[in-house]
N, C-alpha and C positions, 0 to 999 in steps of 0.2 A: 883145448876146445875142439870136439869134434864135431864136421858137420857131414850130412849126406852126399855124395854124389852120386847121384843116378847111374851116370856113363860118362865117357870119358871125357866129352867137351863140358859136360859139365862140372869138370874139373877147374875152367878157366872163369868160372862164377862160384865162388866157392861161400859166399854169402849166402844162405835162406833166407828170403824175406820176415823178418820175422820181429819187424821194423813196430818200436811203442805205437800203440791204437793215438795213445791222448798226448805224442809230440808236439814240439812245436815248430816242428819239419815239415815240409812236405812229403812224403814217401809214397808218392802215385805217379812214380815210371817204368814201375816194372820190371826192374832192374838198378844194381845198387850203384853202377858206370852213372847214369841218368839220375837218379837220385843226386845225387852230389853235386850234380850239375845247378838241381836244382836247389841248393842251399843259397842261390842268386835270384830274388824276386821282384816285381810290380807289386807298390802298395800305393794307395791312391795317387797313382801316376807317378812314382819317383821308384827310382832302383833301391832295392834294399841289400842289403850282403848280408845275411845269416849266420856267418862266419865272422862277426866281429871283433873275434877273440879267444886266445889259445881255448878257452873254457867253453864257448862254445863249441870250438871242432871236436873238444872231445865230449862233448856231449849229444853232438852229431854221430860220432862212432860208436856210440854207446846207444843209441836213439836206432842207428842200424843195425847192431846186432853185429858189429864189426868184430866185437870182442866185448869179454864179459868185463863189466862193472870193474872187481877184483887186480884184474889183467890192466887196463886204464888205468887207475890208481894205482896202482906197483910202479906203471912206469912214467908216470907225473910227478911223483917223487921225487925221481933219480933226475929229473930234470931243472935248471936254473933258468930265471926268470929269463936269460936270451936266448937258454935253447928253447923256451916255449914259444916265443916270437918268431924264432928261425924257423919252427916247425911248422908256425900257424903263416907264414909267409912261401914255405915248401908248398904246403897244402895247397892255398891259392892258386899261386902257378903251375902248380897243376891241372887246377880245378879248368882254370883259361883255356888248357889246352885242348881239354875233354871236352868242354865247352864248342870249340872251333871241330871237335871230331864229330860230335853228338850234330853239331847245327849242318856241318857238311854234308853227313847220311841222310840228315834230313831233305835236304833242298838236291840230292842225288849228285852229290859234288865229288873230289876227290878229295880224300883226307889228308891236312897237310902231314907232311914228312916230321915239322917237330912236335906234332899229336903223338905219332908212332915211335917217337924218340922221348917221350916220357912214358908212354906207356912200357916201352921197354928198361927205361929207366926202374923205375918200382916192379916192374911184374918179377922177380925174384927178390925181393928183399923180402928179408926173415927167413925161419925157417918152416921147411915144411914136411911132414913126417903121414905117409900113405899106407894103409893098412886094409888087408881086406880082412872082414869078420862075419863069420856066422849069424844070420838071422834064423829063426823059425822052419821059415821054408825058402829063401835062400840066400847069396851072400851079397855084401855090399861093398864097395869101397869109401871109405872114409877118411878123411884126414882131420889133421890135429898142428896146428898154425902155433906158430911161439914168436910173439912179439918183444923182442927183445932192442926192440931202436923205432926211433918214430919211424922211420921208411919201411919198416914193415907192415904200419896200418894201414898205411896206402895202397900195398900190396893186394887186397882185394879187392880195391876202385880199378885198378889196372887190370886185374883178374877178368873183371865185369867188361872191361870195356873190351878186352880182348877179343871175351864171348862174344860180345855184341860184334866185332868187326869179321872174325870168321866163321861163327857160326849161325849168326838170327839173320831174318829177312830182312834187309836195311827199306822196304818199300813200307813196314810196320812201324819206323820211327817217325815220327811228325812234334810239331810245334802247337804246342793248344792253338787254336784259333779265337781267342779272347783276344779283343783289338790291341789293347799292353801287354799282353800278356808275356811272359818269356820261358817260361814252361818245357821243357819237353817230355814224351813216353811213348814206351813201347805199345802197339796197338795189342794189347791179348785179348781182347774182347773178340767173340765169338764170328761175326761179321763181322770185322775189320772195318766198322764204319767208326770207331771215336773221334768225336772232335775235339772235346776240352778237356781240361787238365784236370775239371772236374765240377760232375754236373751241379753241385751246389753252388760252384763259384763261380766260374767264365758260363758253365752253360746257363744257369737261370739269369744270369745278367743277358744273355741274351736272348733267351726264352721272351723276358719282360721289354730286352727293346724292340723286338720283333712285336709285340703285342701293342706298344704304343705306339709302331711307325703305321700299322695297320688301323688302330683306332684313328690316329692322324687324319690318314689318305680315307675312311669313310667318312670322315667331315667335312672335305674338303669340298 
């Protein structure tokens, strides 16, 4: 499976977003470290985990664009009903950890040390095979991932969060500002002014309580 990299730290994001339209993910961080993050939500006030089950993480990876359909199933296969449990328990603890990376950049904290000790953990699992090739008019570097053990899929959540910790502006990570919310993304928006996770959901909930606290206070 080959994917583009621009240059060379974008080597350490080796994901294109290129995440299903009609998931049942969320995929609005802007990156696939924070994405994952966000497989942990608020729904009508109670925390949900998205990750309920080996079938769902891998339809999370699949949902990412982590690896192809084909690739997934080849190695679901080879797996027995407790290494899919083992896997789908790896995941999570991970996810925890990313979690406490992702919420520290936000809040301008340091990143705990066993954030960095998972992300090193996976950041070479699998293999990975770099190639430069001819375009048109000019050349690119490319690579080609082979997932041959579950800690290899993980491999480019660790990738993502790498980028994120050496090479993006940690002042463009934030937390939606929806009251429950637990959300987080990268700001790429043009002004740098995003507030929610996304304006049909935290934003228009506040769009409409900002409207009725104001119809309120003129009655008052």
């Amino acid at each position: 499976m080959y994917r583009r990299a621009a240059n060379l730290s974008s080597l350490f994001s080796t994901v294109i977003h290129s995440a299903a339209v009609d998931s049942r993910f969320f995929f609005i961080g802007d990156l696939l470290a924070i994405d994952f993050v966000n497989t942990e939500i608020v729904r009508d006030g109670e925390r949900v985990d998205l990750l309920a089950s080996p079938a769902d993480l891998f339809a999370w990876l699949a949902d990412a664009g982590v690896a192809k359909d084909a690739e997934l199933a080849a190695l679901r296969r080879g797996l027995s009903p407790k290494e899919h449990d083992r896997f789908l328990s790896d995941a999570k603890a991970f996810r925890a950890e990313m979690r406490k990376a992702v919420d520290a950049i936000a809040r301008r904290a340091k990143v705990p040390a066993s954030a960095l000790q998972e992300v090193n953990r996976y950041i070479n699992a699998g293999a990975v095979e770099l190639r430069v090739r001819a375009t048109d008019s000019r050349h690119e570097l490319v690579e080609k991932r082979r997932f041959e053990a579950t800690d290899a899929l993980l491999a480019p959540v660790a990738h993502s969060m790498a980028d994120l910790l050496c090479f993006r502006d940690h002042s463009l990570v934030r937390q939606c500002e929806g009251a429950r919310c637990i959300l987080y993304f990268l700001d790429t928006s043009k002004a740098h002014r995003r507030r929610w996770c996304s304006m049909s959901a935290c934003g228009n909930r506040a769009k409409v309580a900002a409207h009725y606290e104001r119809k309120r206070e003129s009655s008052d």
